[in-house]
C-alpha positions as MATLAB code, in Angstrom:
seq = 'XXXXXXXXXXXXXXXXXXXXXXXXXXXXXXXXXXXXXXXXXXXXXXXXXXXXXXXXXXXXXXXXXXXXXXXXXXXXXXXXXXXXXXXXXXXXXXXXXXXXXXXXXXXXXXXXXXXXXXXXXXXXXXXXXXXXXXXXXXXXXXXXXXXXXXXXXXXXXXXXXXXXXXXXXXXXXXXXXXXXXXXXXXXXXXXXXXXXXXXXXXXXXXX';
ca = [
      13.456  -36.054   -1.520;
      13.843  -34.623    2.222;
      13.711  -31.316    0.901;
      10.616  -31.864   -1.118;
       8.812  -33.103    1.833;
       9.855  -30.229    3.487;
       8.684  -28.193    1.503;
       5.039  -30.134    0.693;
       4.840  -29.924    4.125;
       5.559  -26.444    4.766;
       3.044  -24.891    2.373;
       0.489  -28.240    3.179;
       0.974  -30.106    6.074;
      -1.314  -27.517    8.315;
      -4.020  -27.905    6.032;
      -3.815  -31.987    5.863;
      -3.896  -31.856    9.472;
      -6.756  -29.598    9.819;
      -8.723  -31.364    7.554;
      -7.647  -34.390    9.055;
      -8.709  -33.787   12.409;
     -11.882  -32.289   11.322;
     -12.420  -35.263   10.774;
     -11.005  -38.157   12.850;
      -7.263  -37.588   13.500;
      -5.367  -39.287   16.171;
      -3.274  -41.503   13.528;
      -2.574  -37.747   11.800;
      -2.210  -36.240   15.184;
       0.376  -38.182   16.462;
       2.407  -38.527   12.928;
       1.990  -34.740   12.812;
       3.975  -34.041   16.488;
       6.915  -37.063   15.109;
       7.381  -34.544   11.797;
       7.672  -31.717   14.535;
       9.876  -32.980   16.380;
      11.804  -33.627   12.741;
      11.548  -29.997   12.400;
       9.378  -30.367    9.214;
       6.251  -28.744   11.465;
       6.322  -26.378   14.037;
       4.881  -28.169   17.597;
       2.949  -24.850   18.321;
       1.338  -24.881   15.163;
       0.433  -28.509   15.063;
      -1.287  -28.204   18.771;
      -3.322  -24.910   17.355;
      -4.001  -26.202   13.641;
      -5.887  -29.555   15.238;
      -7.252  -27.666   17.886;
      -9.077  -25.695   15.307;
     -10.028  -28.819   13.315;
     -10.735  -30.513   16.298;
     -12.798  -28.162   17.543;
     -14.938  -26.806   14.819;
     -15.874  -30.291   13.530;
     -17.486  -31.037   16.405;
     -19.268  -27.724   16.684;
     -20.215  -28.625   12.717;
     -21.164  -32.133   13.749;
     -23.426  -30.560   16.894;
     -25.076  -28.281   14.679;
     -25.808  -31.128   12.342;
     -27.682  -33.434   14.525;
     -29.824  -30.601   15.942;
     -31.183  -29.541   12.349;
     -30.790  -32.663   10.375;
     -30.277  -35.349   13.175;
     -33.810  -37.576   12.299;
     -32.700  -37.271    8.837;
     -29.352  -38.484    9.121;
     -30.486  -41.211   11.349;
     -32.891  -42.366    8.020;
     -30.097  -41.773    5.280;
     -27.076  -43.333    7.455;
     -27.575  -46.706    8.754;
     -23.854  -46.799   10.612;
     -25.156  -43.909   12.774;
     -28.705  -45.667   13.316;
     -26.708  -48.512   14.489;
     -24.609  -46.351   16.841;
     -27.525  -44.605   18.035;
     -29.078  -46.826   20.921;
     -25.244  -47.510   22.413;
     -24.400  -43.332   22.028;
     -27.754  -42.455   24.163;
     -26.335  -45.426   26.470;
     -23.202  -43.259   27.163;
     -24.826  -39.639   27.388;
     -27.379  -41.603   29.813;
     -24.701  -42.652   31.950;
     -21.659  -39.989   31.783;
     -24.167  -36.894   31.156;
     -22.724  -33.826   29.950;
     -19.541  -35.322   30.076;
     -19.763  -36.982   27.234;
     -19.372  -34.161   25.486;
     -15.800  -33.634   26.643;
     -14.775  -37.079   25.973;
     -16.333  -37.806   22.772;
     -13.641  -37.415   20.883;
     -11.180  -40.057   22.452;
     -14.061  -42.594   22.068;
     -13.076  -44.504   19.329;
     -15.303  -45.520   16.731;
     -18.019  -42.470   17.788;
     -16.078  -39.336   17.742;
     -18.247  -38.375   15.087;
     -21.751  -39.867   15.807;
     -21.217  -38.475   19.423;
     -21.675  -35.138   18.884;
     -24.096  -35.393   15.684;
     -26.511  -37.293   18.757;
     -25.652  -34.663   21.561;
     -26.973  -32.275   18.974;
     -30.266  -34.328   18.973;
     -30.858  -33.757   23.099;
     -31.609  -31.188   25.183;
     -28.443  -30.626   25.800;
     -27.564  -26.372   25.389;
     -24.918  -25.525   22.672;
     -23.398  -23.082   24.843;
     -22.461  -25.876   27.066;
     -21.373  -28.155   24.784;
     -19.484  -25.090   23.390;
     -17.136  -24.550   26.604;
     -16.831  -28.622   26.777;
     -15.649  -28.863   23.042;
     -13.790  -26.201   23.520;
     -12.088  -27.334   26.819;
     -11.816  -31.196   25.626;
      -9.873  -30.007   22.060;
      -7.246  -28.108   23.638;
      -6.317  -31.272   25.834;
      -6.998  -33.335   22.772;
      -4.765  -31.931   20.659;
      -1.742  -31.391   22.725;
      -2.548  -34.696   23.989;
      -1.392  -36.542   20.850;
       0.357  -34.352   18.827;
       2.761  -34.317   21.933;
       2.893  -38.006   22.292;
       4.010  -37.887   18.552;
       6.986  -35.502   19.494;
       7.963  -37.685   22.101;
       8.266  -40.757   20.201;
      10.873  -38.885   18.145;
      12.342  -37.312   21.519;
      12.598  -40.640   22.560;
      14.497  -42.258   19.328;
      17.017  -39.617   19.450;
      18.329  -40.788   22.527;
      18.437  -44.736   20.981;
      19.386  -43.517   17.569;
      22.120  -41.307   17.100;
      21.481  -39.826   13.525;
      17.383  -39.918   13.350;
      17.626  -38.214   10.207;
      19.294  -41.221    8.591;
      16.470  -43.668    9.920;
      13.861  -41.110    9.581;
      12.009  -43.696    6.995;
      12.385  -46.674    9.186;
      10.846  -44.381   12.128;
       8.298  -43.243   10.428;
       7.072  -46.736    9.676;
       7.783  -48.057   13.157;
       5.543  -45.194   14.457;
       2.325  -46.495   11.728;
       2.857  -50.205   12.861;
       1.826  -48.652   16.839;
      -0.893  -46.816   15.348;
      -1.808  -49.933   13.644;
      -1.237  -52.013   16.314;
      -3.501  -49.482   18.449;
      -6.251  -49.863   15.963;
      -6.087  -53.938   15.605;
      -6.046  -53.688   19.607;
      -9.515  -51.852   19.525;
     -11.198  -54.025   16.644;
     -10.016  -57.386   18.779;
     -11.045  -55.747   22.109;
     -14.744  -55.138   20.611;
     -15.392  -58.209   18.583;
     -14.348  -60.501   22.138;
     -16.911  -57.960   23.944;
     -20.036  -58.931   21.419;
     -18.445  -62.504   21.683;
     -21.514  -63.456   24.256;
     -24.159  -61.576   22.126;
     -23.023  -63.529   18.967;
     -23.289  -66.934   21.153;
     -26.752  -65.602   22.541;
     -27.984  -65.034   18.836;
     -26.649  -68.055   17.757;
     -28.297  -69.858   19.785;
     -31.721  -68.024   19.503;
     -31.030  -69.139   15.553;
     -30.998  -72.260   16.718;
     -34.031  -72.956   18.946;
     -35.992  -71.152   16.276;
     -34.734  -73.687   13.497;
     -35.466  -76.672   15.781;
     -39.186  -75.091   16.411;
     -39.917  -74.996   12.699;
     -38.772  -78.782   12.461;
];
């Protein structure tokens, strides 16, 4: 079984985690640097592969809100929801936005689709991608390599618990994620209670 994976991954695992991070990634990302650490990937090559993926999904996504962006606001009502708050950041962070668009979870990919939709020059947003996906990638696929780094000096045969770390290290993603989704349902906690109680003067006016 450990050799098949090694194998899979060998003649796979860069494209998974290109594909991946063309699209979101950081769950990926970080299981990606554990594996290199397990020798299964190659560190180097996991930095570079989501660099790439990284990088040119955002240039796709850039290039997609400044041709289609009115259209995709129409078709996509997650990103019309998303757009007010996204124009909220750029108005407030500027062109940096652009560099940290990716570790914003939840609009790494309506981000750049709306930065496309300003004034903002691609080459700009070019060097910032460009800049902000180097960092990105090395970022977490690093932080994956050191949570096997760090196992090997509490376990003393990782290879033997390689299952049991492998699952320890999706419960922190996991946790991560739950984390987030509890963190931004207790922030619209006051809006709820304001639109509740708009609900209610309204239903006491028709009575």
């Amino acid at each position: 079984m450990q050799q098949f994976l090694r194998d899979y991954l060998e003649l796979h695992g860069y494209w998974v985690l290109f594909l991946g991070t063309f699209l979101e990634g950081e769950a990926i990302l970080i299981m990606a640097g554990f594996l290199a650490f397990q020798g299964y990937l190659n560190l180097p090559g996991v930095i570079l592969t989501a660099f790439a993926g990284s990088f040119f999904g955002d240039q796709f996504y850039f290039y997609l809100g400044r041709w289609k962006g009115p259209f995709l606001l129409k078709l996509f009502t997650s990103i019309a929801r998303k757009f007010r708050k996204a124009l909220r950041l750029i108005e407030k962070y500027g062109n940096f936005v652009a560099f940290i668009s990716r570790y914003t979870y939840g609009f790494r990919i309506v981000l750049p689709i709306i930065l496309g939709m300003t004034n903002l020059p691609s080459s700009r947003f070019l060097w910032l991608n460009l800049i902000s996906a180097l960092t990105w990638a090395a970022i977490f696929s690093c932080a994956g390599y050191l949570f096997g780094k760090s196992a090997s000096l509490l376990v003393e045969d990782v290879q033997r618990y390689e299952p049991y770390l492998m699952l320890t290290l999706l419960g922190l993603i996991a946790c991560m994620w739950l984390f987030h989704f509890a963190h931004a349902w207790w922030r619209k906690k006051p809006a709820r209670a304001r639109l509740q109680r708009m609900k209610q003067k309204l239903n006491n006016g028709k009575q």
